[in-house]
C-alpha positions in Angstrom: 34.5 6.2 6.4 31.2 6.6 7.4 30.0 6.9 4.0 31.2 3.3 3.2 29.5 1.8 6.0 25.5 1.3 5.0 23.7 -1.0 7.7 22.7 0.8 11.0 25.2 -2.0 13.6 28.0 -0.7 11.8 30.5 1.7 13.8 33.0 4.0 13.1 34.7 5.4 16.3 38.1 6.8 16.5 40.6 4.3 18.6 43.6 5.9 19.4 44.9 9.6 17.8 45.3 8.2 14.3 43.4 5.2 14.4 40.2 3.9 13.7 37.6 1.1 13.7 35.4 -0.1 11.7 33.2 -3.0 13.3 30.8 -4.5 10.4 28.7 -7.7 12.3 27.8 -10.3 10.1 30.4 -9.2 7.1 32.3 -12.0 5.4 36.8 -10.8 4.9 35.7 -10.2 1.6 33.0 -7.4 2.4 35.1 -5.7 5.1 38.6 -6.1 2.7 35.9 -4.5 0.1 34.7 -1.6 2.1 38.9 -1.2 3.1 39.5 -1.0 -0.4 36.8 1.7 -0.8 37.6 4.1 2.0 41.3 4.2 0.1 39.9 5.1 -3.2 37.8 7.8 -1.5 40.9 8.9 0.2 43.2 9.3 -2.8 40.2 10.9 -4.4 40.3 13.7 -1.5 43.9 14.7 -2.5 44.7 15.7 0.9 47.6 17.4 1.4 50.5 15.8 3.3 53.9 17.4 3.0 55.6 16.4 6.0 54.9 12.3 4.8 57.8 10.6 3.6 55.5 7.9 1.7 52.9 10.1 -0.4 51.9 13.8 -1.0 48.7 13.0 0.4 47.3 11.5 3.4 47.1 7.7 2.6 45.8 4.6 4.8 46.8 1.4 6.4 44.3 -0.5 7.2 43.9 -4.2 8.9 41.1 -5.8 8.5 40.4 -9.0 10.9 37.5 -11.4 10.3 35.8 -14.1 12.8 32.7 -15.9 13.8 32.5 -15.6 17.4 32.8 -18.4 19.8 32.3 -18.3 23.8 36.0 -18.6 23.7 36.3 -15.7 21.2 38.2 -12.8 23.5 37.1 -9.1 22.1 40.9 -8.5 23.2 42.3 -11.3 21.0 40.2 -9.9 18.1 41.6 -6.1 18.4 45.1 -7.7 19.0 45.0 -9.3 15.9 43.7 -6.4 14.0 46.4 -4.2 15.6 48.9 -6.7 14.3 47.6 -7.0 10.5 47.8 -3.0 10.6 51.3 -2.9 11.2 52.1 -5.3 8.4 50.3 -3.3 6.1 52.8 -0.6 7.6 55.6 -2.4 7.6 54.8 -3.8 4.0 54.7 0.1 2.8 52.1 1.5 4.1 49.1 2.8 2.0 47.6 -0.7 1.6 45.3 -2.8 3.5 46.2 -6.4 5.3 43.3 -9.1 5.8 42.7 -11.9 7.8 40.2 -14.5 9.3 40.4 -15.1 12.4 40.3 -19.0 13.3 38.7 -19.9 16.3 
């Protein structure tokens, strides 16, 4: 993941035991849903064993990706809500696929 993200604001951390983020400031959807679509390829590339998985032979991911210009109202909460929620549709939806949305303010 790290290897997708070029500029030196952008962060990887780990959120969760099987989760991550990726914050990207000043990315349009279409970058991050880019960079989404890239960490995917990489990961089917890698061929990592998964045997135990019901949905692929390999470890796959489900990502959300949540987009927004930032307002004073803008909550950091409501953003990682939202991003939380676009994940599990691109669960729910199959996993192995990645869900995108802008954020209105």
């Amino acid at each position: 993941m790290r290897s997708k993200t070029k500029r030196p604001a952008d962060l990887v951390a780990r959120y969760g035991g099987e989760e991550f983020a990726i914050i990207l400031p000043n990315t349009p959807l279409s970058g991050a849903t880019e960079i989404a679509v890239d960490i995917q390829s990489e990961m089917r590339h890698l061929q990592i064993s998964h045997c135990s998985s019901q949905v692929s032979p390999h470890v796959t991911v489900s990502m959300g990706a949540v987009c927004t210009i930032p307002t004073s109202q803008t909550s950091p909460t409501q953003l990682v809500s939202r991003a939380d929620q676009v994940l599990y549709q691109a669960k729910m939806e199959g996993r192995n696929r990645v869900v995108s949305e802008e954020l209105t303010n």
